[in-house]
C-alpha positions in Angstrom: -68.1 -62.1 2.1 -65.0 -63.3 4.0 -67.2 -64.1 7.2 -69.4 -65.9 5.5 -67.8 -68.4 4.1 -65.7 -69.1 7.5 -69.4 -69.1 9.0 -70.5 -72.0 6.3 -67.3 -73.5 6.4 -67.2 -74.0 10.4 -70.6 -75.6 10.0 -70.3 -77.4 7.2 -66.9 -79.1 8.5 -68.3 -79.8 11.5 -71.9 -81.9 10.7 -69.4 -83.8 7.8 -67.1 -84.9 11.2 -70.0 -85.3 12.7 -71.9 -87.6 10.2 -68.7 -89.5 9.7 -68.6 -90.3 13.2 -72.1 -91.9 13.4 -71.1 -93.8 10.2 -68.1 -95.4 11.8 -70.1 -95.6 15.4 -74.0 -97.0 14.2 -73.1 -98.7 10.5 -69.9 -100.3 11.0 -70.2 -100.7 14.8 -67.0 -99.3 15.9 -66.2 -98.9 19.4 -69.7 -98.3 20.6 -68.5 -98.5 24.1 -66.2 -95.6 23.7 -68.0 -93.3 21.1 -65.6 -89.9 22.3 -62.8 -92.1 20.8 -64.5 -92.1 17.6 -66.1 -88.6 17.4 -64.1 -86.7 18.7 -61.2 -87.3 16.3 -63.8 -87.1 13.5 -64.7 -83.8 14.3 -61.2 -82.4 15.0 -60.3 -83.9 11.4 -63.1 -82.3 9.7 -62.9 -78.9 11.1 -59.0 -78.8 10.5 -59.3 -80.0 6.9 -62.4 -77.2 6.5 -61.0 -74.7 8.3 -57.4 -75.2 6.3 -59.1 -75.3 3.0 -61.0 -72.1 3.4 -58.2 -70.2 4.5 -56.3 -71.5 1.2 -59.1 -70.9 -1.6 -60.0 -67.3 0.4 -56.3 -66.4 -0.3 -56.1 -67.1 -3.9 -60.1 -67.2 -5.1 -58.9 -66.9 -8.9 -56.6 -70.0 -8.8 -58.0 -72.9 -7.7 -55.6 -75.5 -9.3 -53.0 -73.9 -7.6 -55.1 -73.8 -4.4 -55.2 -77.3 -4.9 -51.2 -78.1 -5.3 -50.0 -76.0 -2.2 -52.7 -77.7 -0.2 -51.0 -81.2 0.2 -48.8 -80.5 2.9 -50.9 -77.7 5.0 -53.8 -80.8 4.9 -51.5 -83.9 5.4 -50.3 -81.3 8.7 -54.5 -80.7 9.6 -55.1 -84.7 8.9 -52.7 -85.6 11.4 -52.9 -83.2 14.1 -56.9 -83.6 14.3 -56.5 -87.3 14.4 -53.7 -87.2 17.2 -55.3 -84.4 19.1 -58.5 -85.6 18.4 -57.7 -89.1 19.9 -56.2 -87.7 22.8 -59.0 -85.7 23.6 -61.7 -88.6 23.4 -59.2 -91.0 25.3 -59.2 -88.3 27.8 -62.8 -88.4 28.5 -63.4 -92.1 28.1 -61.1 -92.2 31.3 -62.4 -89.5 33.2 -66.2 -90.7 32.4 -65.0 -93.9 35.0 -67.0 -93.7 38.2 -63.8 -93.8 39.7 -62.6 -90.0 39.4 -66.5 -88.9 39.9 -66.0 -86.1 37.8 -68.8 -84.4 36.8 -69.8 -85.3 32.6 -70.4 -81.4 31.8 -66.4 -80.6 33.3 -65.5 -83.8 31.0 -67.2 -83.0 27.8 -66.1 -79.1 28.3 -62.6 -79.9 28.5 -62.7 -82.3 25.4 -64.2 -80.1 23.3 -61.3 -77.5 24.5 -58.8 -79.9 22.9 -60.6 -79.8 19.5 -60.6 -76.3 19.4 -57.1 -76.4 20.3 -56.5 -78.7 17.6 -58.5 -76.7 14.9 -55.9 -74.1 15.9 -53.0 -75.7 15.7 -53.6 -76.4 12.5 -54.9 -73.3 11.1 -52.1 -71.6 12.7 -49.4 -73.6 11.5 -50.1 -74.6 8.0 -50.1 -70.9 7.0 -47.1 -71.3 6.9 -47.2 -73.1 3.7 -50.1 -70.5 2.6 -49.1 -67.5 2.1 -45.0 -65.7 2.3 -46.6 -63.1 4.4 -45.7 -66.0 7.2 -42.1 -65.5 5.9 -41.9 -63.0 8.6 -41.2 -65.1 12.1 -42.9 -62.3 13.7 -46.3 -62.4 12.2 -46.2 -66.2 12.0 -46.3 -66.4 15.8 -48.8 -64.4 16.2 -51.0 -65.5 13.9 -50.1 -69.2 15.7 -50.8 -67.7 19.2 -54.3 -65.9 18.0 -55.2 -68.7 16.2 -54.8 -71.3 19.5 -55.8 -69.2 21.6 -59.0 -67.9 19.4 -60.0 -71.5 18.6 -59.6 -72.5 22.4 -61.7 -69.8 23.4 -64.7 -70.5 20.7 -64.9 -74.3 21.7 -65.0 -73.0 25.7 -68.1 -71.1 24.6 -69.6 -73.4 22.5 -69.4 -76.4 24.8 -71.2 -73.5 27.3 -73.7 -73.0 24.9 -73.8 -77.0 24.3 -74.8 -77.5 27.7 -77.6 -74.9 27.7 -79.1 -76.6 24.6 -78.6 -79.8 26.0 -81.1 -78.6 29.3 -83.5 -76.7 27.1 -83.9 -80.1 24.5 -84.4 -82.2 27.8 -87.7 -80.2 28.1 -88.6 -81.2 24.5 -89.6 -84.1 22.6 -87.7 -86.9 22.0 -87.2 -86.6 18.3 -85.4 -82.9 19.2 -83.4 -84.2 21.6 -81.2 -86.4 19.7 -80.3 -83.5 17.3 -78.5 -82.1 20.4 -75.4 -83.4 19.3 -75.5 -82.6 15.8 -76.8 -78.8 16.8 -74.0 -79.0 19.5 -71.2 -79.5 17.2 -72.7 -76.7 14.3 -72.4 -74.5 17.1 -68.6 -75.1 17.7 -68.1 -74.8 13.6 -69.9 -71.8 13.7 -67.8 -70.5 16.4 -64.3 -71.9 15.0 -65.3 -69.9 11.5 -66.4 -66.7 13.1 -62.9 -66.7 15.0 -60.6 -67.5 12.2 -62.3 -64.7 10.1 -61.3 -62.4 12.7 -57.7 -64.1 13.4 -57.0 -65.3 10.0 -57.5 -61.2 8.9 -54.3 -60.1 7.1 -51.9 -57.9 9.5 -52.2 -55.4 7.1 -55.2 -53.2 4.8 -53.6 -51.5 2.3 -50.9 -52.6 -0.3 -49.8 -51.6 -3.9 -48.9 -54.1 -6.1 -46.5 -52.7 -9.0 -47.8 -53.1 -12.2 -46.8 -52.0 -16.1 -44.2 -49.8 -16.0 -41.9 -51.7 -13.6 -40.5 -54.2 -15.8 -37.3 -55.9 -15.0 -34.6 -54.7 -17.5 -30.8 -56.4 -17.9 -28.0 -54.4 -18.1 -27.2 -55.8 -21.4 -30.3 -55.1 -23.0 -30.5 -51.9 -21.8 -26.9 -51.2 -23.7 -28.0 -52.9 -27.0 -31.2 -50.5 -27.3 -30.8 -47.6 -25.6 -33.2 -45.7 -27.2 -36.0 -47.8 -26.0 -35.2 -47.9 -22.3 -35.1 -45.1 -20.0 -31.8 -44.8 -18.4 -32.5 -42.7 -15.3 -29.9 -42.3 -12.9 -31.6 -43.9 -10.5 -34.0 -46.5 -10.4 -37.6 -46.7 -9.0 -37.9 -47.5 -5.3 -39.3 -47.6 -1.7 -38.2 -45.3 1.4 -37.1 -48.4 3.8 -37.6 -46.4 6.7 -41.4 -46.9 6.0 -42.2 -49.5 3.7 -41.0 -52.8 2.9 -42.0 -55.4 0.2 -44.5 -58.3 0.9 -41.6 -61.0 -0.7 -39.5 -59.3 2.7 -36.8 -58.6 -0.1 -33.8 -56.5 1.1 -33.9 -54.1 -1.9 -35.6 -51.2 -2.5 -35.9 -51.6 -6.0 -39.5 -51.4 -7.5 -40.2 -54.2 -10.0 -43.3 -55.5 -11.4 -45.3 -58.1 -9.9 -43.8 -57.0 -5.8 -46.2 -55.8 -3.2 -45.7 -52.7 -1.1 -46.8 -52.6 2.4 -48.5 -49.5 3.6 -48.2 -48.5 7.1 -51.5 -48.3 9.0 -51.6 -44.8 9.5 -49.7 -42.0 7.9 -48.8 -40.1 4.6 -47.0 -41.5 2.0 -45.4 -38.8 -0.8 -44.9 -40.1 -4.5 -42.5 -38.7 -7.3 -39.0 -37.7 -7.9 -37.6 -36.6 -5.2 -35.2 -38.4 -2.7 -36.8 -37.8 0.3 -40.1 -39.2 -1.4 -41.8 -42.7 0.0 -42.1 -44.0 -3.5 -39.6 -42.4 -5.6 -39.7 -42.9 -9.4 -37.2 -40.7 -10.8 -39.6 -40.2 -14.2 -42.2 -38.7 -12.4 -42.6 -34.9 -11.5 -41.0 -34.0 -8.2 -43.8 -34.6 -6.4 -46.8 -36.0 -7.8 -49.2 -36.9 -5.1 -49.4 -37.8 -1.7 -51.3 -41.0 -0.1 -53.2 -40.6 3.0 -53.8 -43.6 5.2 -56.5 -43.5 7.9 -58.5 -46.4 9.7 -59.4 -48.7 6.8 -59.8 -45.5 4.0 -56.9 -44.4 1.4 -57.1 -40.7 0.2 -54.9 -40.0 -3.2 -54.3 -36.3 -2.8 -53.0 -35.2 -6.5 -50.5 -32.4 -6.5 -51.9 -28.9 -7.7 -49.1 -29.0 -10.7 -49.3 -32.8 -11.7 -53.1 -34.1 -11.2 -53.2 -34.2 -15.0 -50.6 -37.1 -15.0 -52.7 -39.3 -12.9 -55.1 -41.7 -14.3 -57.6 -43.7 -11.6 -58.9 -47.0 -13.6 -57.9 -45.6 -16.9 -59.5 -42.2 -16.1 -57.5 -39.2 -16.3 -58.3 -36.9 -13.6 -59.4 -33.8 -14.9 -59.6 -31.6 -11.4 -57.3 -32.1 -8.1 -59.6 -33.4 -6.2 -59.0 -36.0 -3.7 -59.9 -39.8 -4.4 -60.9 -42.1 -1.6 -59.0 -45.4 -2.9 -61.3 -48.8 -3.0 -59.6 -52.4 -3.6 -58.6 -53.1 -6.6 -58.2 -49.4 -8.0 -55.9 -48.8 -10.7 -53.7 -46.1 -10.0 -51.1 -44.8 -13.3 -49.2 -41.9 -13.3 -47.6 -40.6 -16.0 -44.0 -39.2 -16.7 -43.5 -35.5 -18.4 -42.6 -34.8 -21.6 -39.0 -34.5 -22.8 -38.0 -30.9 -22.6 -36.1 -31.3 -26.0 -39.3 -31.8 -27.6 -41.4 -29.3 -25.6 -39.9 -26.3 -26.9 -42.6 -23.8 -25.6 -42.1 -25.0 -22.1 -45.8 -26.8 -21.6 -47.1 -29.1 -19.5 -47.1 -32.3 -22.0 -47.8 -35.7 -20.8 -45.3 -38.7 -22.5 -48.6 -41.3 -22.6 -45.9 -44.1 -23.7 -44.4 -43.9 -20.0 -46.1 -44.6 -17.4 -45.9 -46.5 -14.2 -49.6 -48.7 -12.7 -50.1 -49.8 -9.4 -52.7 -52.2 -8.3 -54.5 -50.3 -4.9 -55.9 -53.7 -2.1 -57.4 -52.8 0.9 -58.3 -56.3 1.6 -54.9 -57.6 0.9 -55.1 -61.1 -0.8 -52.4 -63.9 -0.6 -49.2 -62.2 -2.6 -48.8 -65.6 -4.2 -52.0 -65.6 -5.8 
């Protein structure tokens, strides 16, 4: 689905810039001398606004009032670089269309349409900032910034190829079919520009775990007033640093509800009570289960002693087999019985505490 809509959104962004052009160059009569001084910018504004905009609504699809308020500044930043870029770029080619440098027209349109793409990247790349705190980390950012140039320069380098070729094979045709050159021209660069920024725009990582009920903040204070009610462990839930880190890029290892895990690419991750556990919550069993992480798959392996303490989407399991995780799994695992009231020494389940994680493998903005 995610390709799609860059796909439609790359086109769509692009015949919009493209009709708004002819509107300012046939209707009002603007600079008909110089018509790469009009389109060019129009087309560069169009596909950053597009391209800006679907990144935003495909990061938080649920919310899109909220879409709408942290889109101001990452589409006042796409505005202005596709108008300045995008006036460059048809300045550019005004000047080198002069008999005078006898440049050949292909070389000239070719290297405009490079600056668009390079300023359809620039602004995709650098607005996510405002998108998203996975860009909190400098490291990511620049390379999103760096694939996101770079992919966007390489897709309008093709599609003003592929421009070209069209604009031979119409030649042969009718009249009528060769003025949609342009407009066929231009769908092909939106089409390219989407198809790169799916691939670009992709989140650095597949698999998170977002902590859920069970993972409530608690004061100090309230937890001396009522005792009874909270569980006063020793220690506290958390994350094995050495492995995993937080979304939010928090310095604690403190679970609490509403933060993000990172998963690692590849590896094994072990869950329970244990120290020397990746996600250690001292209420659990000693170890409760284990996640594998291949290439794009999750595997929950249950523990032979505790499977009967995990619940998959409400579901208790009922055997230890293993469970390939999908996106948006719920995953609860339940804390043991007090001994005090398990006199006989069973394996009881206490169903009032538990601890939920929300399972992406398509990991969606954190802030939505």
């Amino acid at each position: 689905m995610r390709i799609y809509l860059y796909l439609i959104a790359g086109i769509t962004s692009a015949l919009i810039g493209w009709n708004i052009g002819q509107f300012f160059l046939t209707d009002i009569g603007l600079l008909q001398s110089f018509p790469e001084i009009v389109l060019f910018p129009c087309i560069a504004i169009s596909l950053a606004i597009g391209m800006v905009l679907n990144e935003i609504f495909i990061s938080s699809p649920t919310r899109p009032k909220m879409c709408l308020r942290k889109a101001i500044i990452p589409l006042l930043i796409a505005l202005s670089l596709g108008l300045i870029i995008g006036l460059l770029s048809g300045s550019i080619a005004q000047i080198l269309f002069l008999p005078f440098f006898n440049i050949p027209p292909v070389i000239v349109r070719t290297f405009g349409w490079l600056l668009i793409g390079v300023a359809v990247g620039l602004a995709e790349g650098l607005t996510w900032r405002w998108e998203t705190v996975e860009a909190g980390d400098k490291k990511r950012f620049r390379q999103r910034l760096i694939a996101s140039v770079g992919g966007a320069s390489l897709a309008s380098l093709i599609a003003a190829i592929l421009f070209e070729l069209v604009r031979i094979f119409l030649k042969e045709m009718p009249k009528n079919l060769s003025l949609m050159e342009d407009p066929i021209g231009f769908s092909i660069l939106g089409l390219l520009l989407g198809l790169t920024f799916s691939l670009t725009g992709s989140p650095s990582y597949l698999v998170a775990l977002r902590a859920g009920s069970g993972f409530e903040y608690v004061s100090q204070e309230f937890a001396q007033v009522m005792p009874k009610s909270i569980n006063l462990d020793k220690g506290y839930p958390s994350i094995n640093q050495l492995v995993l880190s937080f979304v939010s890029d928090s310095t604690t290892d403190k679970i609490e509800e509403g933060l993000s895990i990172k998963l690692p690419s590849k590896g094994s991750l072990k869950i329970g009570s244990e120290k020397d556990c990746d996600i250690c919550i001292p209420s659990l069993g000693d170890h409760v289960a284990t996640i594998e992480i291949k290439s794009r798959e999750a595997i929950l392996i249950p523990h032979i002693l505790y499977f009967n303490y995990i619940a998959i989407n409400g579901e208790m399991l009922k055997t230890k087999k293993n469970i390939t995780l999908k996106h948006n799994y719920l995953l609860t695992f339940y804390s043991p019985a007090d001994s005090e009231n398990n006199q006989e020494n069973q394996q009881l389940i206490n169903y009032e505490k538990f601890f939920r994680f929300v399972y992406y493998n398509r990991f969606f903005d954190p802030q939505g």
